[in-house]
PAMARTI-439573 format. One record per residue (C-alpha): chain; x, y, z. Coordinates in steps of 0.02 Angstrom, whole numbers, plus 32768, in hexadecimal, padded with zeros to 4 digits. Layout:
<sites>
+--------+------+------+------+
! chaine !   xx !   yy !   zz !
+--------+------+------+------+
!      A !    X !    Y !    Z !
...
+--------+------+------+------+
</sites>
This chain:
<sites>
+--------+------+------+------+
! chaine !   xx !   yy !   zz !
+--------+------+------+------+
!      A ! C52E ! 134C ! 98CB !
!      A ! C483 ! 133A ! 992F !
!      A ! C4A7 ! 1305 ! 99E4 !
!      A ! C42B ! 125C ! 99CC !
!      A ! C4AD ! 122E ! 9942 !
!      A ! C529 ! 122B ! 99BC !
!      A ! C4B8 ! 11BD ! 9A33 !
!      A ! C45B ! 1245 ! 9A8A !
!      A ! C3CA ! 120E ! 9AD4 !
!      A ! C33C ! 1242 ! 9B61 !
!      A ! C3A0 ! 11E0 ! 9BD9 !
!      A ! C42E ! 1266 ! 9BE7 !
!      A ! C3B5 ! 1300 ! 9BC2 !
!      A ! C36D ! 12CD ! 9C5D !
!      A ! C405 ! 12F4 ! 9CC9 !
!      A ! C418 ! 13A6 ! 9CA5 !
!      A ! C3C7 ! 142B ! 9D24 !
!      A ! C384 ! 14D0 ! 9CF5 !
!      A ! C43F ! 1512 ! 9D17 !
!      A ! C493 ! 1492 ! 9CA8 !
!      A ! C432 ! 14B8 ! 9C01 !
!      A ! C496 ! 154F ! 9BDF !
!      A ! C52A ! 14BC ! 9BD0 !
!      A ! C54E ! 1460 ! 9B2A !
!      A ! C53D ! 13AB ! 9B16 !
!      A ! C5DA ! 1355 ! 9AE0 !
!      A ! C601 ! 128A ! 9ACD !
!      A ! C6CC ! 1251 ! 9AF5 !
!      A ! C71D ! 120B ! 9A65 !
!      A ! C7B6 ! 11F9 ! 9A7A !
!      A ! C815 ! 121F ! 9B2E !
!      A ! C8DF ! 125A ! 9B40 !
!      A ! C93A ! 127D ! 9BD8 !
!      A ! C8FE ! 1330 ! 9C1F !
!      A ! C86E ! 1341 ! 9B91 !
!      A ! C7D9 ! 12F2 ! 9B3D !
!      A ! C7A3 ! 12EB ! 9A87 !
!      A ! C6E6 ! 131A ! 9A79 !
!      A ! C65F ! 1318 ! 99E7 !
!      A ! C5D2 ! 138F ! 9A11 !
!      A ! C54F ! 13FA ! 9996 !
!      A ! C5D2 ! 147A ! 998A !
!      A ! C654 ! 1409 ! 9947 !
!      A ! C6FD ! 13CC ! 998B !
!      A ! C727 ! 13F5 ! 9A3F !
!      A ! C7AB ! 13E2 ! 9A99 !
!      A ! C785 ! 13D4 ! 9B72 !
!      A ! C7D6 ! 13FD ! 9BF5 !
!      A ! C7C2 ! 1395 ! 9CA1 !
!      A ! C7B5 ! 142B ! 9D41 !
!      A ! C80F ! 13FB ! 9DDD !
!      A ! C785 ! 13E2 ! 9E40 !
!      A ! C75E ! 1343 ! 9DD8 !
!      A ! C7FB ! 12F1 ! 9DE9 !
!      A ! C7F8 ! 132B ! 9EBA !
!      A ! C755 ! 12E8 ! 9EBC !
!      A ! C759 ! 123D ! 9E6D !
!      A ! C784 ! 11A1 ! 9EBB !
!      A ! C7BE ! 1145 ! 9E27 !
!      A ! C7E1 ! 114F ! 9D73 !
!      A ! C71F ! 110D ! 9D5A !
!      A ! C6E2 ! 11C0 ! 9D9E !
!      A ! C733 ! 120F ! 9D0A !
!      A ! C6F7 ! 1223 ! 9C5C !
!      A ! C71E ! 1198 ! 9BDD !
!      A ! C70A ! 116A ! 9B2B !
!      A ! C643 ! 116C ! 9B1F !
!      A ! C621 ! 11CA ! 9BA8 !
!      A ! C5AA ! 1276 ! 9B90 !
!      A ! C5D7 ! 1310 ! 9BDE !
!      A ! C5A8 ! 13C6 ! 9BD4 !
!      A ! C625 ! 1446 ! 9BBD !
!      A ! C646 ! 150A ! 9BBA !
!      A ! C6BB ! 1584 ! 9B57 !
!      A ! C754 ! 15CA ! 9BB8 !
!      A ! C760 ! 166D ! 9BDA !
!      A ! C7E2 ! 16BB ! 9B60 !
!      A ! C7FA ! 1620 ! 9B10 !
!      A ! C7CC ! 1637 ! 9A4D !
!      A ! C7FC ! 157E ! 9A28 !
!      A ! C78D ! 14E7 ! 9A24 !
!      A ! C7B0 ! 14BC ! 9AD3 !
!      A ! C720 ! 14BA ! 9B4F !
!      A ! C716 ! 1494 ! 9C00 !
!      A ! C6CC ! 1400 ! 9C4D !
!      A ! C636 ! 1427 ! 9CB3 !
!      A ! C5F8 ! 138C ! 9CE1 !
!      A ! C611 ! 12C8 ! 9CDA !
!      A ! C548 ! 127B ! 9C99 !
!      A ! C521 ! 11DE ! 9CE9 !
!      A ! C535 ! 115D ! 9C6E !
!      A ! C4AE ! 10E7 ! 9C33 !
!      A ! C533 ! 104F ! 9C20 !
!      A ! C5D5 ! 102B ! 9C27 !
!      A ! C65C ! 0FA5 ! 9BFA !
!      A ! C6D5 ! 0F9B ! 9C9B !
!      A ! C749 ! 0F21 ! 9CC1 !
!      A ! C7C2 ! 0F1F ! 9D6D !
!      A ! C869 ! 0F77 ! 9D3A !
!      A ! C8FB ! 0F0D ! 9D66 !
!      A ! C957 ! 0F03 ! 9E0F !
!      A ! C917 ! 0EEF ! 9EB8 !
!      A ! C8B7 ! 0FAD ! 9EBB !
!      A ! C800 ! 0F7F ! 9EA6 !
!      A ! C7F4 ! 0FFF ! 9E27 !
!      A ! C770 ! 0FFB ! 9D95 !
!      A ! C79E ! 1036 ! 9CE3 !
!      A ! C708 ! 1059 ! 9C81 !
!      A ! C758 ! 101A ! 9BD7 !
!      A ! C6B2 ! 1073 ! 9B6F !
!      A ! C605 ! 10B2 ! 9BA5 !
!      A ! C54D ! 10E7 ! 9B6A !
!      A ! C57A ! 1040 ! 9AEC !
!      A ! C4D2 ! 0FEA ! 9AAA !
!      A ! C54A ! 0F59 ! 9A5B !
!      A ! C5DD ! 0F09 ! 9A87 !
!      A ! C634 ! 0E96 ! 99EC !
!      A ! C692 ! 0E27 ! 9A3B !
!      A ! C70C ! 0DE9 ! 99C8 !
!      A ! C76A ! 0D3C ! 99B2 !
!      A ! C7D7 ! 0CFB ! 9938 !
!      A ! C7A9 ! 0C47 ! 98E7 !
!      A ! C864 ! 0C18 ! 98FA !
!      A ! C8DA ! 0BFC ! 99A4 !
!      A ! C876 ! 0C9B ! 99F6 !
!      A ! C7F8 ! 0C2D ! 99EC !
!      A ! C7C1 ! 0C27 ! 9AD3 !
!      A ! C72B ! 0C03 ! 9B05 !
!      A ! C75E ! 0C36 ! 9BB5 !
!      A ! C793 ! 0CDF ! 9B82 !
!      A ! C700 ! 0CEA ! 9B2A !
!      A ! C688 ! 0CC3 ! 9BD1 !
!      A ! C6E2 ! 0D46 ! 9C2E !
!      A ! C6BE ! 0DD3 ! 9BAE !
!      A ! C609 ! 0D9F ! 9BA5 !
!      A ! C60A ! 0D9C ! 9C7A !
!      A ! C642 ! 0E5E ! 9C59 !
!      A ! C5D3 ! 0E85 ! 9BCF !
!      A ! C52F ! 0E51 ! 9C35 !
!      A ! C56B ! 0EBA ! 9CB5 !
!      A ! C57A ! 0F47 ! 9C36 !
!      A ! C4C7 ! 0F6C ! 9C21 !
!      A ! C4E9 ! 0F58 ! 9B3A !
!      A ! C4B4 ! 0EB0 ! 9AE1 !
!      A ! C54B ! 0E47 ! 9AD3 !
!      A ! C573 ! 0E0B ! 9A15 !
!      A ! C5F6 ! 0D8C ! 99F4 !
!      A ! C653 ! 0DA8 ! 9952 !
!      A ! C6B9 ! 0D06 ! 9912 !
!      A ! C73B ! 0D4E ! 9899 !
!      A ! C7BB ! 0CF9 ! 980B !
!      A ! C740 ! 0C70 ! 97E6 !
!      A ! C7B1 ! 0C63 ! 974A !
!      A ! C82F ! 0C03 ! 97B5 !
!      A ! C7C7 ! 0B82 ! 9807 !
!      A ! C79E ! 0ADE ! 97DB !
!      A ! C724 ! 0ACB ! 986E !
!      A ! C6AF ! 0B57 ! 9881 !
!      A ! C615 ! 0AFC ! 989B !
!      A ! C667 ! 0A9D ! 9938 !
!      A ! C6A6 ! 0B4E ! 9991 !
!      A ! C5F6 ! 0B9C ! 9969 !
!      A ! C5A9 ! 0B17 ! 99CA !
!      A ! C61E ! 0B18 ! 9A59 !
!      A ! C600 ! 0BC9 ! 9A54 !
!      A ! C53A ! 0BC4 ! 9A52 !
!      A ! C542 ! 0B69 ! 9AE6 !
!      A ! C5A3 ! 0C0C ! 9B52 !
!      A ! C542 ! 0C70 ! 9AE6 !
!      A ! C4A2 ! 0C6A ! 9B58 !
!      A ! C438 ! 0CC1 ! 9AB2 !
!      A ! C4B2 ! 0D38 ! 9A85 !
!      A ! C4C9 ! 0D5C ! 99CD !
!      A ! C554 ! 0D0A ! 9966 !
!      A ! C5B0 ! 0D2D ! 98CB !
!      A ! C626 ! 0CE0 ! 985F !
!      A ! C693 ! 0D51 ! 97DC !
!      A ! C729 ! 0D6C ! 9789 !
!      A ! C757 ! 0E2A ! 978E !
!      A ! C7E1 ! 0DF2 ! 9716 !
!      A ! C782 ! 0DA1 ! 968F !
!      A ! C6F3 ! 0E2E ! 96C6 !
!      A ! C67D ! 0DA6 ! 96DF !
!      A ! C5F0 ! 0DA3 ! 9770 !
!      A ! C5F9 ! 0E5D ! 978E !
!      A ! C548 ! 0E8B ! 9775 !
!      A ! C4FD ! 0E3C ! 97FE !
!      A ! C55A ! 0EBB ! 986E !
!      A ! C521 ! 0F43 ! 9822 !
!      A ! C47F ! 0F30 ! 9864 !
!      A ! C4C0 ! 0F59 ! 990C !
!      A ! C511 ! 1001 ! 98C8 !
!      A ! C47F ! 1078 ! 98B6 !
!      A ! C466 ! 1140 ! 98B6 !
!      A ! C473 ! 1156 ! 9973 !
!      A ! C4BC ! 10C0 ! 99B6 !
!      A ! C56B ! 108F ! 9A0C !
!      A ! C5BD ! 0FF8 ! 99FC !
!      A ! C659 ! 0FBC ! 9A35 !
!      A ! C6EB ! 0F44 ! 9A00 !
!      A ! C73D ! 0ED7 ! 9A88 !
!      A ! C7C0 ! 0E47 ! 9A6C !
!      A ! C868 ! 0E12 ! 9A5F !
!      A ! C8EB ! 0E5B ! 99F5 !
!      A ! C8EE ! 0E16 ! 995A !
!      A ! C83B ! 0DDE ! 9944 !
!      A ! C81A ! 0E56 ! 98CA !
!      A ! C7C8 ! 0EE1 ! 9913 !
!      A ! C808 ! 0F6F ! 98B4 !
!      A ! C7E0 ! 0F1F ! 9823 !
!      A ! C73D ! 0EF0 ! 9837 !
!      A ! C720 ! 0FB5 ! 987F !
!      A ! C786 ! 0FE3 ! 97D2 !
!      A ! C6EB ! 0F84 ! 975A !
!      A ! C658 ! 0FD6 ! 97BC !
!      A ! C69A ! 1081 ! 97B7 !
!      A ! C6CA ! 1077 ! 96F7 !
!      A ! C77E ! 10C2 ! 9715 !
!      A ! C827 ! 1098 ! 9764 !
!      A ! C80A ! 10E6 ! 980F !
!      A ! C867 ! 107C ! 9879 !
!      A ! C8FE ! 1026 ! 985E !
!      A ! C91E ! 0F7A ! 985B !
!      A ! C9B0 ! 0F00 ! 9873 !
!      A ! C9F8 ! 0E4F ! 9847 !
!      A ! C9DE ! 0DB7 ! 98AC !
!      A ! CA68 ! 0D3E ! 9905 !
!      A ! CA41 ! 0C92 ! 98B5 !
!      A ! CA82 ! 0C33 ! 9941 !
!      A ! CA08 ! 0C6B ! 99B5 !
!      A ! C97E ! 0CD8 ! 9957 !
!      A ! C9AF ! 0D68 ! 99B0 !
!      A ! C9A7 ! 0E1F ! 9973 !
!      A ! CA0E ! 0EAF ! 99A9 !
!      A ! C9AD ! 0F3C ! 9A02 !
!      A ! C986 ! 0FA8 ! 9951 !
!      A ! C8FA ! 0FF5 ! 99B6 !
!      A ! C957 ! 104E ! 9A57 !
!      A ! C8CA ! 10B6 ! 9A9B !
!      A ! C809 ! 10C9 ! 9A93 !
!      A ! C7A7 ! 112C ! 9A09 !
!      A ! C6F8 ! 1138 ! 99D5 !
!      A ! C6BD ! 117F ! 992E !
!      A ! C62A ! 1188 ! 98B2 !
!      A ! C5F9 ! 10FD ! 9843 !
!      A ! C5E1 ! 1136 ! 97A6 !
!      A ! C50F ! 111D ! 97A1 !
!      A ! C516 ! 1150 ! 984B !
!      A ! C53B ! 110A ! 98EF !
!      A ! C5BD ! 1109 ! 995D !
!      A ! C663 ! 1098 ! 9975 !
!      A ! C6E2 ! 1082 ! 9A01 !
!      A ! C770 ! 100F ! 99D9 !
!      A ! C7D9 ! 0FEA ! 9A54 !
!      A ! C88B ! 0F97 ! 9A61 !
!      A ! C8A5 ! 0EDE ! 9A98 !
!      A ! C88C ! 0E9F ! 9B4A !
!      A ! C906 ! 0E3F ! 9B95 !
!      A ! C8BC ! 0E2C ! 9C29 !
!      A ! C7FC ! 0E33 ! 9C53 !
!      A ! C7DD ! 0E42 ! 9D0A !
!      A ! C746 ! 0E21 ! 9D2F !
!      A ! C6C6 ! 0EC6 ! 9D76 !
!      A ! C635 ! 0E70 ! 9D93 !
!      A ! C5AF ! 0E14 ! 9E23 !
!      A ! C556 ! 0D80 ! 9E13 !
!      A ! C4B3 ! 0DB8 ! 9DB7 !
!      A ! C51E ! 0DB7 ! 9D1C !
!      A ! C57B ! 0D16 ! 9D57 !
!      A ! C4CF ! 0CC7 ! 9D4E !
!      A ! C496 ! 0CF0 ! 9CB9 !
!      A ! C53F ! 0CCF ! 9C58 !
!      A ! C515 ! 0C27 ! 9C9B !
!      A ! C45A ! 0C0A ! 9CA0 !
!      A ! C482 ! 0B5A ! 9C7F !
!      A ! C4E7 ! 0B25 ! 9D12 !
!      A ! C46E ! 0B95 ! 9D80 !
!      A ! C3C1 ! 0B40 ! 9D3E !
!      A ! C41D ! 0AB4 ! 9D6D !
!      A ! C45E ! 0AD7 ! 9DFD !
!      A ! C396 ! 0B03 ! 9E37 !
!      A ! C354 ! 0A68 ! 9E18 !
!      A ! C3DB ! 0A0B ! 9E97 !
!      A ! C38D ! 09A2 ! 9F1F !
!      A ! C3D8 ! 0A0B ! 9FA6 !
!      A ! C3ED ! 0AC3 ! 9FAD !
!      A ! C49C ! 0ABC ! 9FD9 !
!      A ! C4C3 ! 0A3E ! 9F76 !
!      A ! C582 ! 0A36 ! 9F53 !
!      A ! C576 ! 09E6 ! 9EAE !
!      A ! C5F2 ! 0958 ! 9ED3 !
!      A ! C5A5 ! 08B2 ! 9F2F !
!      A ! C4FD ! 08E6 ! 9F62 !
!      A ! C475 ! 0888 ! 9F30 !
!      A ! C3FB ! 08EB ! 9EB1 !
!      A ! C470 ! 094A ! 9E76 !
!      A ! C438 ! 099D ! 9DBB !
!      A ! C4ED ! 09DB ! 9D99 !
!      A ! C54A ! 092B ! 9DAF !
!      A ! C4B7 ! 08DF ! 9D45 !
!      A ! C4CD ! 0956 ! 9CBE !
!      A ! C57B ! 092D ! 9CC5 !
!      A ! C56D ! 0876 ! 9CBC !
!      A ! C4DD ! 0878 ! 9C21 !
!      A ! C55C ! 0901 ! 9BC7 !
!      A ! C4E0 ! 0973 ! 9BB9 !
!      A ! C551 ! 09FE ! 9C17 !
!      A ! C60E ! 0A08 ! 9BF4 !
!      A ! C68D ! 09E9 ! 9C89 !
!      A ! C6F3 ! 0A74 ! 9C43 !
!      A ! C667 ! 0B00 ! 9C54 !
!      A ! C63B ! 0AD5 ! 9CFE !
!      A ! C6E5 ! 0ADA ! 9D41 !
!      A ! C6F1 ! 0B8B ! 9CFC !
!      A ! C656 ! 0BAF ! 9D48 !
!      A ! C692 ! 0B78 ! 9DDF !
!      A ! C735 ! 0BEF ! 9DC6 !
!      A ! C6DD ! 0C9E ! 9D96 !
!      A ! C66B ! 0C6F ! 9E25 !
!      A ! C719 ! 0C68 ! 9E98 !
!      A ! C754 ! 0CFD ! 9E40 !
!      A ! C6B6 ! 0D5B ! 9E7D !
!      A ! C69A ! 0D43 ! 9F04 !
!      A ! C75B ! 0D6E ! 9F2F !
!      A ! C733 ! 0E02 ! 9ED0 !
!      A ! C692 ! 0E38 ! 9F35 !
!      A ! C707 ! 0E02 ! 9FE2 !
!      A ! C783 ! 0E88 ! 9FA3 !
!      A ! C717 ! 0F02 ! 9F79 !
!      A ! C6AB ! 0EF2 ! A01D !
!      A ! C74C ! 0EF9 ! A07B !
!      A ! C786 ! 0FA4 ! A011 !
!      A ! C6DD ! 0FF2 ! A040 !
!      A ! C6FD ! 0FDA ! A0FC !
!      A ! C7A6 ! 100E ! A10B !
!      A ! C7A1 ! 10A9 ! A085 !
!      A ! C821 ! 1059 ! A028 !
!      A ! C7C9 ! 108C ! 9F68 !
!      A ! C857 ! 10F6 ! 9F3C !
!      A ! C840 ! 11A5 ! 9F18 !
!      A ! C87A ! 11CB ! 9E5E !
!      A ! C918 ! 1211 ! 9E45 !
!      A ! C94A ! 12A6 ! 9DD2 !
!      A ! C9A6 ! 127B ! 9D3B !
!      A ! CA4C ! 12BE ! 9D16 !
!      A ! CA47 ! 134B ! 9CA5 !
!      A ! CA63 ! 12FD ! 9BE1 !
!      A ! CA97 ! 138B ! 9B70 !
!      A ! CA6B ! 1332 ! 9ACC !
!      A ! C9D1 ! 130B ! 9B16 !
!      A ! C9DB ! 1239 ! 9AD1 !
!      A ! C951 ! 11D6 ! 9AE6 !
!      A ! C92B ! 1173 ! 9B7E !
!      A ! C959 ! 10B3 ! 9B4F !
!      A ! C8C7 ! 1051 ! 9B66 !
!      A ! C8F5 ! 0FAC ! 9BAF !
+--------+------+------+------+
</sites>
C-alpha cells in the first residue's frame, strides 16, 4: 500500500530531517497496552514505544494514537515485524476531549482526521445538547464536522429534528439514513476517498458499526442489540481501530462516549454559536448582560422567537464550562501540576487499551 493511501501527505514529509529519511513512515491503527499496530509500505508492523517517550511525555496526548504518523526502525536481532518507534510526527488535527476526573489531562480520541461523522439516532438518543458539545470539539479538531442522523426507519418526525438540528448546525452537513434498511448511505461515501480519514463519534447504540459495516462491504466490526427502554447500546466497540475502506480511504471507529468533556477555547465556542454571538455584537452596550438592559438584541430575539430560550441557556453553560476549563488549566500551568504520564503495568496478553 502507497503511503498517500494511507493519508500521507507533504504536510508530514515535511517534518523529517536529513537524519530521519533513513526511517520508515508508519500510520497507528490500532493501539494495545505496551505496543502499537502500524500500516506502513512494508506491510503490517507492530511498534514498540522506547522509554524515553514515556519519561518524556507529560500526558497520554504526547503519545502516539490511532491516526497518528510515526517513523520507525527494525530492532536489532529482531526478525519479526516489530519495529521501533523513532519518533512521534506532529499531527495536522486531532479529536481530543478532557479525560474524566479532576487531572486536566487531554485524550486525543483520533488524529490527522479530515471528517468527523457524528452520529445520532432518530429515536430516544435523539440530544441536541450532546450533539452541540461534539460539534464544540470537532471545530476545535481542525476536520469538517458531518452530522449523520441514523434509524430514520423509526421516526415519525424527521423533518422536525432536522430543523432543530440545522439550527446548531451552523452549515455543517446533514444526513438522514437507515443503515438497517441500507438507505441514505451514499451520501457518505463521498467523504470516504483514496487518501482521506474519517472518523465515527457517538453514543453506543447509534449505529456506528453498522454504518462502518455498509461502507467497507464486509462485517468488520461487530455490532450489538439495543435496550428499548432507553435506546441504549452496549459498548460492542471497546477500543479504537482504523482501517481501509474498500475504494480507499481510511476509517476510525471508535466505541461510545459516555462522557464528552469538553477540550476546547472560545474560538470554537463562537462559531458553534455564530448566532447568539452576531447577536450578541449588535447589543447597545458592550457589556451588555443580556437580561434588562435596554437595546438588548438577545432579549429581542427572544421575545420575536426568532432564537430559542433553550439554545441560549446552553450557550450560556458551555460558556461557564470554559471558562472554568481555561481557569483550571491556567492554574495547572503555574503550579506544574500537568501530570507527568505514568508507565503502564506490564499486560502479558497485550489487550487493547479501552477507549472510553
Amino acid at each position: 500500500m502507497k503511503l498517500t493511501e494511507l493519508g500521507w501527505s507533504n504536510f508530514f514529509q515535511q517534518q523529517l530531517n536529513s537524519d530521519e529519511l533513513k526511517f520508515l513512515p508508519a500510520r497507528v491503527v490500532r493501539q494495545d497496552t505496551n505496543q502499537y499496530h502500524l500500516l506502513s509500505e512494508q506491510g503490517k508492523l507492530v511498534g514498540v514505544l522506547p522509554g524515553k517517550f514515556r519519561q518524556e511525555a507529560l500526558s497520554k496526548a504526547d503519545l502516539p494514537t490511532v491516526g497518528d504518523w510515526l517513523v520507525v526502525s527494525p530492532i536489532n536481532g529482531d526478525e519479526s515485524n516489530r519495529v521501533q518507534i523513532e519518533k512521534l510526527l506532529d499531527r495536522k488535527s486531532k479529536f481530543s476531549r478532557k479525560e474524566a476526573g479532576e487531572v486536566q489531562d487531554e485524550q486525543v480520541v483520533a488524529s490527522n482526521i479530515d471528517t468527523v461523522f457524528i452520529v445520532s439516532a432518530l429515536d430516544r438518543d435523539f440530544n441536541l445538547h450532546r450533539i452541540e458539545r461534539y460539534l464544540l470539539l470537532s471545530w476545535t479538531s481542525g476536520a469538517l464536522p458531518v452530522l449523520v442522523l441514523n434509524k430514520s426507519d423509526v421516526c415519525n418526525n424527521i423533518e422536525k429534528k432536522v430543523k432543530d438540528l440545522e439550527v446548531i448546525a451552523m452549515g455543517s452537513p446533514i444526513h438522514v439514513m437507515s443503515a438497517k434498511d441500507n438507505v441514505g448511505l451514499d451520501p457518505l461515501r463521498q467523504y470516504v476517498t483514496p487518501g482521506s480519514t474519517c472518523a465515527f463519534l457517538g453514543s453506543s447504540g447509534v449505529g456506528k458499526s453498522t454504518i462502518i459495516n455498509e461502507l467497507l462491504g464486509y462485517e468488520k466490526f461487530d455490532t450489538g442489540e439495543v435496550r428499548s427502554d432507553d435506546s441504549r447500546g452496549r459498548h460492542t466497540t471497546t477500543f479504537r481501530e482504523m482501517v481501509e475502506a474498500t475504494g480507499g480511504g481510511m476509517i476510525i471507529d471508535t466505541p461510545g462516549m459516555r462522557e464528552i468533556q469538553l477540550w476546547a477555547d472560545n474560538v470554537s465556542l463562537s462559531h458553534s454559536f455564530q448566532d447568539i454571538e452576531l447577536l450578541a455584537a449588535s447589543c447597545k452596550f458592550s457589556d451588555c448582560k443580556h437580561d434588562t438592559e435596554p437595546g438588548c438584541s438577545i432579549t429581542k430575539a427572544l421575545s420575536s422567537g426568532n432564537l430559542d430560550p433553550g439554545r441560549l441557556e446552553r450557550y450560556f453553560k458551555l460558556a461557564k464550562e470554559l471558562e472554568h476549563f481555561a481557569r483550571r488549566q491556567s492554574t495547572a500551568a503555574k503550579t506544574g501540576k500537568k501530570r507527568q504520564y505514568k508507565r503502564p503495568s506490564k499486560n502479558p496478553d497485550n489487550r487493547p487499551n479501552k477507549g472510553d
